[in-house]
N, C-alpha and C positions, 0 to 999 in steps of 0.2 A: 504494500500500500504506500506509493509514493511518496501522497499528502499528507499520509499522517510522518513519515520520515523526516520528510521537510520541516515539516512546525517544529518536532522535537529537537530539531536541529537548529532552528533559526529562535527556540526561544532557551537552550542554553544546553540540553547533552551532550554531554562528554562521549557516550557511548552509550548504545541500546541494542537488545535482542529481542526476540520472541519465543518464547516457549511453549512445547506440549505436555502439560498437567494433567492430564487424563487417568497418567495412571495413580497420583494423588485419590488421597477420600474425598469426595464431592465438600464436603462440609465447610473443610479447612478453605476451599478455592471458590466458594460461593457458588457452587452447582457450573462455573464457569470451567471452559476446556484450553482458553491458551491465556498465557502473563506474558506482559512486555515487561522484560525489565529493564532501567532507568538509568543511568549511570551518573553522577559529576563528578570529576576532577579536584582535588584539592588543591590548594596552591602552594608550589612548592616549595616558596621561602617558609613558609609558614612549618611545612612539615620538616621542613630539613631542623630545625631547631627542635623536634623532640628526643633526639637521640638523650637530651639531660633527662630528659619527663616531660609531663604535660604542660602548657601555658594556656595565658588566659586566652591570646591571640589563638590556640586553636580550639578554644572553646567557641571563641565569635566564628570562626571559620565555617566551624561544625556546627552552630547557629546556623548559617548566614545560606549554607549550601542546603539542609533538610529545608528552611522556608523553599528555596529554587525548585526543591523535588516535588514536594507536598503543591505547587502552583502547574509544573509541571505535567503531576499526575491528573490535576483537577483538569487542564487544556487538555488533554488527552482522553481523558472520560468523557468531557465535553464534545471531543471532535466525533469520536467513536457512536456514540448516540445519536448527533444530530445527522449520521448516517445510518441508522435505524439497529444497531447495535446495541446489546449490552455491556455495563461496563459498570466495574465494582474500582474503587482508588484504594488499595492496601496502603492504607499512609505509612510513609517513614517513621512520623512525628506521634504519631496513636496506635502503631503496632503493639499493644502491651505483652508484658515479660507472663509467662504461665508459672505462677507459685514460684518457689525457691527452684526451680529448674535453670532459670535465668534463661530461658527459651522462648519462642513463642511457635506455635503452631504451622507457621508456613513462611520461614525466616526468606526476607530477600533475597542474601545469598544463594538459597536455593534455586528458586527461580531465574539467577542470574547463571547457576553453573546450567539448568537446564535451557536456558536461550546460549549457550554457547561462551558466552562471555567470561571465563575464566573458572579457576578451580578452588578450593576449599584448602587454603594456606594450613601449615603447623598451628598456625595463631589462631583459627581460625574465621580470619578472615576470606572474605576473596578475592583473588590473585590474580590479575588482569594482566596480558603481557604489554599492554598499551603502558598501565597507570602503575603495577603493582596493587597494592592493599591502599592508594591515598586515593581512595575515591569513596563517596554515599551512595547508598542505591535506593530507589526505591519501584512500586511494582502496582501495575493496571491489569483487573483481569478482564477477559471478554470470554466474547463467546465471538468474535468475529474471526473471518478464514484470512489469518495470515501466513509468513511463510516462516514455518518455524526452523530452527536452526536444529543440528546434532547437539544431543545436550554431552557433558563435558563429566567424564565419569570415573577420572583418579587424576590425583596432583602433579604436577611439573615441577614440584619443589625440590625431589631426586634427594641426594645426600645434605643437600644447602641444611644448615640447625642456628642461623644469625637470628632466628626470632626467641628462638631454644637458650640459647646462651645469654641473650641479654636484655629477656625478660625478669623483672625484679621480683614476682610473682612466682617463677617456675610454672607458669601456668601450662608451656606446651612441652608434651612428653616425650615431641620427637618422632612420635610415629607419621608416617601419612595417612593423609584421608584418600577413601575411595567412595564411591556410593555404596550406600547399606551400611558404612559403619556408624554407632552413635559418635555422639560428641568425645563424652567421657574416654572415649579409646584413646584421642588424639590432643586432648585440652581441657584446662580443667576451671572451670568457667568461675565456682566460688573462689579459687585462689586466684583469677583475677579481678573478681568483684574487690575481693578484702584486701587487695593493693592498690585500686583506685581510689577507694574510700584513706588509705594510709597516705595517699596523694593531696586528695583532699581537706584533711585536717595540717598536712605540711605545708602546703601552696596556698592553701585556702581559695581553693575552686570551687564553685556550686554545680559543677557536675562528676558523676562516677566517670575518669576519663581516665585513656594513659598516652596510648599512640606510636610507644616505642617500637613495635614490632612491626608497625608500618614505615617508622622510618629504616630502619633497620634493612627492610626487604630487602637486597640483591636488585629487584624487579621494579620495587620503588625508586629505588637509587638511580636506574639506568632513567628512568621517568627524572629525575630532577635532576642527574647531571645534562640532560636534553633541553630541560627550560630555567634553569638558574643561570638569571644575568650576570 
């Protein structure tokens, strides 16, 4: 679908796919059968300065980018209807967390490794060979016939452990992800909750943040040695 490409592109994505959800539970995906997923770009003076930890500049950052997704998602739900489609906006900004799981139900990354758009990091985040991990996602479901991509079903991370090493958390184990493994195999989500929060009372952030393991990437890196003036 051209037009909708075009818009997503002419009002601020870094990078988008489409995905087939199908074989998802209906419930999680709104009874819908394919997700665009949504990409922006972080900027990378911002990120290169986490290697210390987190700042408040990448707190605004990461402000600044979920407002662009969530406006985004809404022009995109919008365009999708007034072509006689369905269309549900998985906000970035209102995805909430299920219980102490620290999880939610139909995490973007998903939706992004299943549009093609990269794989599920040691950290686990997603690992983009465009951006690395310094990018937001967020995700539009339909039911409209696009062309969906090969989704993306074990890591390109290989031997690389830069996220492993110099996370303050120990949060990743080191293993890789493939599809079908939990979380817990690969990363250990409360030992990085309970070092954002040890972030936070040291920095004094108002948000659970860290980021190190995105600057950090190998994949990230080659991303801002590309655009750092």
């Amino acid at each position: 679908m051209k037009e909708l490409s075009e818009m997503l592109i002419e009002n601020g994505a870094s990078i988008f796919g489409f995905a087939d959800l199908k074989n998802l539970p209906e419930g999680i995906r709104c009874g819908l059968p394919t997700g665009i997923s949504i990409g922006i770009k972080l900027e990378p003076s911002i990120i290169s300065a986490l290697k210390d930890g987190p700042t408040n500049e990448y707190i605004e950052e990461y402000n600044r980018v979920n407002c662009l997704l969530d406006n985004l998602s809404g022009l995109c739900v919008e365009y999708l209807k007034d072509n006689g489609f369905q269309a549900h906006a998985h906000s970035v900004t209102k995805s909430k967390l299920k219980g102490k799981q620290l999880s939610t139900q139909l995490p973007h990354k998903t939706v992004a490794t299943k549009a093609g758009l990269g794989w599920i990091g040691k950290c686990a985040l997603l690992v983009t060979k465009e951006f690395g991990s310094a990018i937001r996602l967020t995700t539009v479901l339909t039911d409209a016939n696009l062309p969906v991509a090969d989704s993306v079903e074990k890591s390109l991370c290989g031997d690389c452990v830069e996220c492993v090493k110099y996370c303050p958390g120990s949060a990743p184990t080191g293993n890789n992800w493939q599809v079908g493994m939990i979380r817990e195999e690969f990363f250990d989500a409360n030992a990085c909750y309970l070092q954002t929060r040890k972030w936070m009372k040291e920095r004094k952030l108002n948000k659970h943040i860290c980021g190190i393991c995105i600057a950090v990437c190998p994949w990230t890196e080659e991303y801002l040695n590309k655009n750092m003036l």
